[in-house]
Each structure stands twice: as structure tokens, then as C-alpha cells.
mmCIF file as Biopython writes it, N, C-alpha, C and O atoms, coordinates in Angstrom:
data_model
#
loop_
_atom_site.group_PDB
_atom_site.id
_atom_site.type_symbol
_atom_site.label_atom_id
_atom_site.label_alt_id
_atom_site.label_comp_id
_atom_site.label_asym_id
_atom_site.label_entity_id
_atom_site.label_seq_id
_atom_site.pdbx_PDB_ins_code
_atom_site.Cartn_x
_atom_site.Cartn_y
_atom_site.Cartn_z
_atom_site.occupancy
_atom_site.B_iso_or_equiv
_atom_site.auth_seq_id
_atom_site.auth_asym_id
_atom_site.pdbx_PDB_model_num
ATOM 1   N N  . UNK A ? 1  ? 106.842 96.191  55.257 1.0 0.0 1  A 1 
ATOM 2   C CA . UNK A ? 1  ? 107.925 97.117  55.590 1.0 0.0 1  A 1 
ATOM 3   C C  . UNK A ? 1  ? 107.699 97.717  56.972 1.0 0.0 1  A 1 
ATOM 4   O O  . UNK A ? 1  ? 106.559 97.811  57.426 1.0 0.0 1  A 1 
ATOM 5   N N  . UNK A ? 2  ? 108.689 98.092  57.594 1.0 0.0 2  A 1 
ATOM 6   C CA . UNK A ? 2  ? 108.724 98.276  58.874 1.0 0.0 2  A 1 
ATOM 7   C C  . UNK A ? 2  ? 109.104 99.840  58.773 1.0 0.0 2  A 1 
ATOM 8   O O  . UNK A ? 2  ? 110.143 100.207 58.225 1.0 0.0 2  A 1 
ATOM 9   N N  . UNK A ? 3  ? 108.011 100.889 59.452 1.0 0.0 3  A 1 
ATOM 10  C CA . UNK A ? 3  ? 107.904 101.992 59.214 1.0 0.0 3  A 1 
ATOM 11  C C  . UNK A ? 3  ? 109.046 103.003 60.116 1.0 0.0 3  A 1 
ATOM 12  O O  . UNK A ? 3  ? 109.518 104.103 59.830 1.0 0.0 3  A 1 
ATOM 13  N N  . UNK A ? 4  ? 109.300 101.895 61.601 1.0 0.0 4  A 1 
ATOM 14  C CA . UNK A ? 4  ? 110.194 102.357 62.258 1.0 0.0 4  A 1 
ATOM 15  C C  . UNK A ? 4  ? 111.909 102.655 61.972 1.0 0.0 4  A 1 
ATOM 16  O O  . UNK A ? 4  ? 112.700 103.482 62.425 1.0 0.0 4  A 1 
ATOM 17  N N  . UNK A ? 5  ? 112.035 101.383 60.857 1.0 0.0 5  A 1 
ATOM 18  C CA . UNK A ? 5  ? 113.127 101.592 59.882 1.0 0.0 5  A 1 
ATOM 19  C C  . UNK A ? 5  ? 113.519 102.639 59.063 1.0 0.0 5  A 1 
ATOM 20  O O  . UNK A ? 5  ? 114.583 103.259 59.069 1.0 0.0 5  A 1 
ATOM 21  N N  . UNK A ? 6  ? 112.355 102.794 58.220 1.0 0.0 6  A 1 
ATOM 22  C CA . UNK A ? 6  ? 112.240 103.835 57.324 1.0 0.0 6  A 1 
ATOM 23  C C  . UNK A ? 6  ? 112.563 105.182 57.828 1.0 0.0 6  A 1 
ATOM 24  O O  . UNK A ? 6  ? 113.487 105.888 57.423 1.0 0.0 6  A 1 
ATOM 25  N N  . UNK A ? 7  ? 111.549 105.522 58.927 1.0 0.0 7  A 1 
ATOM 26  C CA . UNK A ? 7  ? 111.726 106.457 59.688 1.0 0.0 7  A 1 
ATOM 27  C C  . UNK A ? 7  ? 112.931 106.988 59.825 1.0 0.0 7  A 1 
ATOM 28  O O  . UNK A ? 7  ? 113.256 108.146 59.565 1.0 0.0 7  A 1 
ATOM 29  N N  . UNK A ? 8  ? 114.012 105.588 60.497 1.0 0.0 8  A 1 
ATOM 30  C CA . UNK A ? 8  ? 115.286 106.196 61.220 1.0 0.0 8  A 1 
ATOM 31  C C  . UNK A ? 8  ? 116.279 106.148 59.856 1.0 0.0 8  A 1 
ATOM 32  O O  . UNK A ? 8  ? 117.382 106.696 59.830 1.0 0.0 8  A 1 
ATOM 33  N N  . UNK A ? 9  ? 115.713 105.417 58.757 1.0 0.0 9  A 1 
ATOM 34  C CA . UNK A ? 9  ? 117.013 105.559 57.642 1.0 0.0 9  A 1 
ATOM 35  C C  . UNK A ? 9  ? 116.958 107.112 57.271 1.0 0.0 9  A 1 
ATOM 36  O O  . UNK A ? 9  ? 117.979 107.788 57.152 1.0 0.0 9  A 1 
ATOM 37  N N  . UNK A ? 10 ? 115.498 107.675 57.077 1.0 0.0 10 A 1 
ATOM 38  C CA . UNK A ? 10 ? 115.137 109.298 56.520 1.0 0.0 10 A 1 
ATOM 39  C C  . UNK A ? 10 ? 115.748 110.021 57.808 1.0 0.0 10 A 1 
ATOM 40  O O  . UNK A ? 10 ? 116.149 111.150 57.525 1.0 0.0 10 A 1 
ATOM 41  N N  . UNK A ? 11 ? 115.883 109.751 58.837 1.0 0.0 11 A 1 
ATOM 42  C CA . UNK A ? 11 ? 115.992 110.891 59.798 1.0 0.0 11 A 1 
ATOM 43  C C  . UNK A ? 11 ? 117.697 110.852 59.637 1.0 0.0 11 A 1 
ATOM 44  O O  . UNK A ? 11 ? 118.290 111.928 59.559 1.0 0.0 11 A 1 
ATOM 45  N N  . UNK A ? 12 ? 118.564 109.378 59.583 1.0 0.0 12 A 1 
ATOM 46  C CA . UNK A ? 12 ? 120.035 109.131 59.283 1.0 0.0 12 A 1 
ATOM 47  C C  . UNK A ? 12 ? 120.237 110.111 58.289 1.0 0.0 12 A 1 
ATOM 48  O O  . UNK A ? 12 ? 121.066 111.005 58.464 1.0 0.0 12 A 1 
ATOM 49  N N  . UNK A ? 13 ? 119.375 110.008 56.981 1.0 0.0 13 A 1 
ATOM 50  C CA . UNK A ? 13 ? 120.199 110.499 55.672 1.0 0.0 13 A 1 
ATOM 51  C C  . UNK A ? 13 ? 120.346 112.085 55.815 1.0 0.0 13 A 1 
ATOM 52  O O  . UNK A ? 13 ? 121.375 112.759 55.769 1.0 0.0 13 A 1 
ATOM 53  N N  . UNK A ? 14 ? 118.843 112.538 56.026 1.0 0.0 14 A 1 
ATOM 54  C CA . UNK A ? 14 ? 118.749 113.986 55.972 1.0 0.0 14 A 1 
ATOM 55  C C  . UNK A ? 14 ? 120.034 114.753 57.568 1.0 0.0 14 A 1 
ATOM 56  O O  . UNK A ? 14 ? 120.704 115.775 57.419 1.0 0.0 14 A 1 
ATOM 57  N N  . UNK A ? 15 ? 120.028 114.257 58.336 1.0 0.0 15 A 1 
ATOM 58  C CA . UNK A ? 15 ? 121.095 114.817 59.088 1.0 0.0 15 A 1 
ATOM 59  C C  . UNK A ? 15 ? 122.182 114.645 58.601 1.0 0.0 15 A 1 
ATOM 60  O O  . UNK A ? 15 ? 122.912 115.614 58.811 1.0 0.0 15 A 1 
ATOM 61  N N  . UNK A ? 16 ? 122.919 113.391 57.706 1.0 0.0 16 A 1 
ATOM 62  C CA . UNK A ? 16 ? 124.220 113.622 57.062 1.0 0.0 16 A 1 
ATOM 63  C C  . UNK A ? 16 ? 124.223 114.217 56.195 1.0 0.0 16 A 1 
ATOM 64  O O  . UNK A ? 16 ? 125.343 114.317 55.695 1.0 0.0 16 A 1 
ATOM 65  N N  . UNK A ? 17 ? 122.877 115.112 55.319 1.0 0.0 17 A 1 
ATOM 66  C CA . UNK A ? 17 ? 122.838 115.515 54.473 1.0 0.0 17 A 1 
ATOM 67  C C  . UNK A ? 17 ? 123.214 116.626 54.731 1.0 0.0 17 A 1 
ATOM 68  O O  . UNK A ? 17 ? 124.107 117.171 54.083 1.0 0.0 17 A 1 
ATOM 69  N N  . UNK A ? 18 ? 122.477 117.301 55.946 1.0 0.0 18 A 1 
ATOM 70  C CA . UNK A ? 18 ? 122.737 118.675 56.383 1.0 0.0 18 A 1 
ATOM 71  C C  . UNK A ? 18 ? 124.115 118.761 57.107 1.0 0.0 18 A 1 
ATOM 72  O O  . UNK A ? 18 ? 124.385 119.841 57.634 1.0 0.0 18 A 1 
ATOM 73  N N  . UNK A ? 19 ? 125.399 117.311 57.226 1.0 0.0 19 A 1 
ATOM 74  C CA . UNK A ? 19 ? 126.342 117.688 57.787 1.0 0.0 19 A 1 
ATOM 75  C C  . UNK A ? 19 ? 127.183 117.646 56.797 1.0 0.0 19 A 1 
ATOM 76  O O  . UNK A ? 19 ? 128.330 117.919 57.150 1.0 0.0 19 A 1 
ATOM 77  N N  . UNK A ? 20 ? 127.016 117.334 55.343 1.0 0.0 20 A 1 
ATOM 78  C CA . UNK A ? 20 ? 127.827 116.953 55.258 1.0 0.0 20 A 1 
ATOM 79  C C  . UNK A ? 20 ? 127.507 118.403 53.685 1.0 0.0 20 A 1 
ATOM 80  O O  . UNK A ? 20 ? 128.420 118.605 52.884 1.0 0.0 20 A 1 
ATOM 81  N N  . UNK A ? 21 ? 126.339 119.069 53.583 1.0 0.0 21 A 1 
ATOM 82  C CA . UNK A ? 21 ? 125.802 119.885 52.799 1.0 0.0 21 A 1 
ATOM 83  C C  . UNK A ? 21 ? 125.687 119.492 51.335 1.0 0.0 21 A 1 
ATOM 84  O O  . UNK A ? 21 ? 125.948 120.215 50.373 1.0 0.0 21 A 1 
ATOM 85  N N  . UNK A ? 22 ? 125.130 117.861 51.308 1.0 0.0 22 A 1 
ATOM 86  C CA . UNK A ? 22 ? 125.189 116.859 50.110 1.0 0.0 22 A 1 
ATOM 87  C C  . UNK A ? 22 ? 124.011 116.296 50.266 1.0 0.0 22 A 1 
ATOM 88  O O  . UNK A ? 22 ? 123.805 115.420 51.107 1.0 0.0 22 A 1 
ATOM 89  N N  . UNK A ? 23 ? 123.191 116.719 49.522 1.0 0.0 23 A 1 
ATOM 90  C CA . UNK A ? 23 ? 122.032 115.968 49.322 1.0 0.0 23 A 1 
ATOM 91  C C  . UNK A ? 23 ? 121.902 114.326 49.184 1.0 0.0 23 A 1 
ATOM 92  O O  . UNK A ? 23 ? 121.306 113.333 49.601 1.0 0.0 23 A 1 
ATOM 93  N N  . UNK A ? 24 ? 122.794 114.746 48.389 1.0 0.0 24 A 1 
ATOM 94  C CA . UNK A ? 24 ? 123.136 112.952 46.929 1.0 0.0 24 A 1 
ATOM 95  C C  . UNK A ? 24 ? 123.907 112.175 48.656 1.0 0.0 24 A 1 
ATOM 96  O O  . UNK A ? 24 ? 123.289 111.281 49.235 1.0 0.0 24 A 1 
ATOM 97  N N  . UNK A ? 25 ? 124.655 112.477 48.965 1.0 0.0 25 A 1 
ATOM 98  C CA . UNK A ? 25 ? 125.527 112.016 49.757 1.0 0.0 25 A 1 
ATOM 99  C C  . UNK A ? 25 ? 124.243 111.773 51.120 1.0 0.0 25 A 1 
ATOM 100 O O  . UNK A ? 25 ? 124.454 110.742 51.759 1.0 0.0 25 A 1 
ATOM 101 N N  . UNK A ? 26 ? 123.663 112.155 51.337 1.0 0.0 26 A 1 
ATOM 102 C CA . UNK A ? 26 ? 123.176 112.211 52.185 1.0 0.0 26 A 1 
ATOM 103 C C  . UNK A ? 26 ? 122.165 111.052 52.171 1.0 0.0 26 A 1 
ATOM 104 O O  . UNK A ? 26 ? 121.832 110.226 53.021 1.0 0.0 26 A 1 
ATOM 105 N N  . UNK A ? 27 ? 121.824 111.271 50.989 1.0 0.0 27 A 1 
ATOM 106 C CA . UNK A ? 27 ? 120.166 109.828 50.668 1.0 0.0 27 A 1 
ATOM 107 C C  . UNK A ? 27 ? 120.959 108.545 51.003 1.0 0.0 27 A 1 
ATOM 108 O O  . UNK A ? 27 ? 120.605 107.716 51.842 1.0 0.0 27 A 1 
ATOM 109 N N  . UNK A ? 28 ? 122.311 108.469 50.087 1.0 0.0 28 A 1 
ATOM 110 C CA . UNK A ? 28 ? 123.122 107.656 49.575 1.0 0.0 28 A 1 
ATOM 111 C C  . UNK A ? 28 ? 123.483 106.889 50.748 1.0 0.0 28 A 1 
ATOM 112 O O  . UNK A ? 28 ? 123.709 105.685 50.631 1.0 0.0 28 A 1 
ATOM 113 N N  . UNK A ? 29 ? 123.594 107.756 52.410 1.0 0.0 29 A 1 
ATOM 114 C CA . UNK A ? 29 ? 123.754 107.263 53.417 1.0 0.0 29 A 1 
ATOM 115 C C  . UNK A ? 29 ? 122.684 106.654 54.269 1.0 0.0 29 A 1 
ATOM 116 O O  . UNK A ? 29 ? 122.821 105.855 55.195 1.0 0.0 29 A 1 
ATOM 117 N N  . UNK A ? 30 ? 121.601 107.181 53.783 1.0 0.0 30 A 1 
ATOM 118 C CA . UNK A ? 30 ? 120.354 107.062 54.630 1.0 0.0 30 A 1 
ATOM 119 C C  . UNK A ? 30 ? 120.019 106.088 53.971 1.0 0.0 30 A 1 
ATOM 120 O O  . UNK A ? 30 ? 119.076 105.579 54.578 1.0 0.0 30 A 1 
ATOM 121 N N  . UNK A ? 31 ? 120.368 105.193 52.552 1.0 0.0 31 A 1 
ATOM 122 C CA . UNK A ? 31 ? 119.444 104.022 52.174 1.0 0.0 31 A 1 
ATOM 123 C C  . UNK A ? 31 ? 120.808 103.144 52.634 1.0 0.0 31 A 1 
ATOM 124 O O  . UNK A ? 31 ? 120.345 102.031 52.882 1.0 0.0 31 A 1 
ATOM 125 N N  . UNK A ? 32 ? 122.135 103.103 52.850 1.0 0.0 32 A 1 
ATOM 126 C CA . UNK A ? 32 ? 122.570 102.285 53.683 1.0 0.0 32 A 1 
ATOM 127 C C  . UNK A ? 32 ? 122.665 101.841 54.351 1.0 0.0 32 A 1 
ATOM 128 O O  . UNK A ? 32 ? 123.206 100.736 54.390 1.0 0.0 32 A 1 
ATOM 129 N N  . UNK A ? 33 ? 122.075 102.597 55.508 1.0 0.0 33 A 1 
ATOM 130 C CA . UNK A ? 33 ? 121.609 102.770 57.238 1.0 0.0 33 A 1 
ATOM 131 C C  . UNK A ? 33 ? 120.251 102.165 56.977 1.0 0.0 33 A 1 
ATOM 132 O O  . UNK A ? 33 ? 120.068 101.538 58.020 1.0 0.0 33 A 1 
ATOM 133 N N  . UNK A ? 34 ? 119.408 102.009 56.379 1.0 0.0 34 A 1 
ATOM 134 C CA . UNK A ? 34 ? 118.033 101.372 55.948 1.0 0.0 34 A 1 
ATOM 135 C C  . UNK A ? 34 ? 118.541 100.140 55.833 1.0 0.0 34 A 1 
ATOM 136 O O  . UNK A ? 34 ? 118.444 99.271  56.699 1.0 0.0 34 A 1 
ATOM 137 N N  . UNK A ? 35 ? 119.146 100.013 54.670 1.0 0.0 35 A 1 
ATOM 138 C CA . UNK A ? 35 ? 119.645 98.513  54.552 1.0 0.0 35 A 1 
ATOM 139 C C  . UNK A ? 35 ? 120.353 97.710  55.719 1.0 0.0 35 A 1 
ATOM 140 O O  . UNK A ? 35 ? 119.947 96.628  56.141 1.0 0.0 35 A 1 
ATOM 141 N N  . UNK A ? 36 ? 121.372 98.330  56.142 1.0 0.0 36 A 1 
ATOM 142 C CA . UNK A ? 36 ? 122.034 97.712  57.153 1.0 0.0 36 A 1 
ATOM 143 C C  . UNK A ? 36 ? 121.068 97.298  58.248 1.0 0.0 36 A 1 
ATOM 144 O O  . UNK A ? 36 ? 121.251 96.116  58.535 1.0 0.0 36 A 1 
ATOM 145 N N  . UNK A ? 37 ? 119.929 97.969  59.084 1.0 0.0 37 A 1 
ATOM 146 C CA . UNK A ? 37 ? 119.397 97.856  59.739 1.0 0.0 37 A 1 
ATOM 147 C C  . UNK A ? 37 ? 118.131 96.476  59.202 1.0 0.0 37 A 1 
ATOM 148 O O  . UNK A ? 37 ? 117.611 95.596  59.889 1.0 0.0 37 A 1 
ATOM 149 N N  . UNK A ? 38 ? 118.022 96.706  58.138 1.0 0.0 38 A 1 
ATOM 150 C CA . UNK A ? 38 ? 116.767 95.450  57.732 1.0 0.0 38 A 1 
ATOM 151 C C  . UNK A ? 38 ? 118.004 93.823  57.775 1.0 0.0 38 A 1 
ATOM 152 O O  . UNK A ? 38 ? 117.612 92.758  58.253 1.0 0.0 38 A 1 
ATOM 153 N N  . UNK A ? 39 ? 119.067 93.957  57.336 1.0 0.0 39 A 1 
ATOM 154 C CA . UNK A ? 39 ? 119.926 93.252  57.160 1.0 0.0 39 A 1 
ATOM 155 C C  . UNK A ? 39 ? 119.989 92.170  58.766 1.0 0.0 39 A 1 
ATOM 156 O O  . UNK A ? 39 ? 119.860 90.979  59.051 1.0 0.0 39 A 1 
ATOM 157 N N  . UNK A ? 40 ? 120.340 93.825  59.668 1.0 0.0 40 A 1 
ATOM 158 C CA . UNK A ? 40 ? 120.606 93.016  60.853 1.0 0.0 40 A 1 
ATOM 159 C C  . UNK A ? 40 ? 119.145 92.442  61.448 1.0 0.0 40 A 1 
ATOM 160 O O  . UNK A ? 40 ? 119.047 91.581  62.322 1.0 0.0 40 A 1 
ATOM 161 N N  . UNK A ? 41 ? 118.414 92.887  61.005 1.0 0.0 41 A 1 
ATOM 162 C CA . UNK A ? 41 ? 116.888 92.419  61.831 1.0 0.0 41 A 1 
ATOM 163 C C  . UNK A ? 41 ? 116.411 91.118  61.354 1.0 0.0 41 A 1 
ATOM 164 O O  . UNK A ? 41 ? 115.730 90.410  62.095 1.0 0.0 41 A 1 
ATOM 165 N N  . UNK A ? 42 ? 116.804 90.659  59.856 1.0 0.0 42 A 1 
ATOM 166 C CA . UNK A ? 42 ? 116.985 89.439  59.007 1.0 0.0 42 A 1 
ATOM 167 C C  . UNK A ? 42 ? 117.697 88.292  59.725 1.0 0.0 42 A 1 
ATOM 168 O O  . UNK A ? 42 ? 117.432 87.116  59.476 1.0 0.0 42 A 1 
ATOM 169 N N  . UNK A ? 43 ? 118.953 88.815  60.962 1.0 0.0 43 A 1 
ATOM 170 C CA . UNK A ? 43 ? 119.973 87.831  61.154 1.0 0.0 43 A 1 
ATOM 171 C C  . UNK A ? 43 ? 119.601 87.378  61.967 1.0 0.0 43 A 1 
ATOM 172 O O  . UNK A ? 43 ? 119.878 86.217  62.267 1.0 0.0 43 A 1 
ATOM 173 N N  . UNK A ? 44 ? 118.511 88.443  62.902 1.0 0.0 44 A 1 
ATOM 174 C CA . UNK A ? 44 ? 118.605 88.057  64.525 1.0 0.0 44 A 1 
ATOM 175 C C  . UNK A ? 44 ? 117.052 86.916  64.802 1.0 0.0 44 A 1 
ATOM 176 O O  . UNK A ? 44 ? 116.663 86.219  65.739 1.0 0.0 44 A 1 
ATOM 177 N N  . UNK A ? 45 ? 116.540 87.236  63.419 1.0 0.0 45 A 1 
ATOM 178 C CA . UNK A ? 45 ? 115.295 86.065  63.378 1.0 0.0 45 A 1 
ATOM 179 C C  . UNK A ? 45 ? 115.538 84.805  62.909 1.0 0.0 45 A 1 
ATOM 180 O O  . UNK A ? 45 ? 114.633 83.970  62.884 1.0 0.0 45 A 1 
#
């Protein structure tokens, strides 16, 4: 696992968390932004 990912999915979620004042909503975004990002790093190899 790539820690730099992780990093930026936790730093994604918790700021939509605090914009959006949704915890749930917030993770919910930050493991999409995780995914999406491993997704695209999958394509470009």
C-alpha cells in the first residue's frame, strides 16, 4: 500500500467532513478519493 495515497484519501475525507459537518459523509468521500486514485495509478502502469 502506498502511504502517500492513504495520506491524501484521510486528508480528502476529513476536510469534506468538516465542510460538509458529516462525518459518515465525509469517510464515505475520502475512501472514494482513495479508490479513485489507486484505480488511476493501476491504469497508468
Amino acid at each position: 500500500m502506498n502511504n502517500k495515497s492513504i495520506a491524501n484519501g484521510l486528508l480528502f475525507g476529513v476536510g469534506m467532513a468538516l465542510a460538509l459537518e458529516s462525518w459518515l459523509l465525509g469517510i464515505m468521500f475520502g475512501i472514494i478519493f482513495y479508490v479513485g486514485l489507486n484505480e488511476k495509478k493501476r491504469t497508468e502502469t
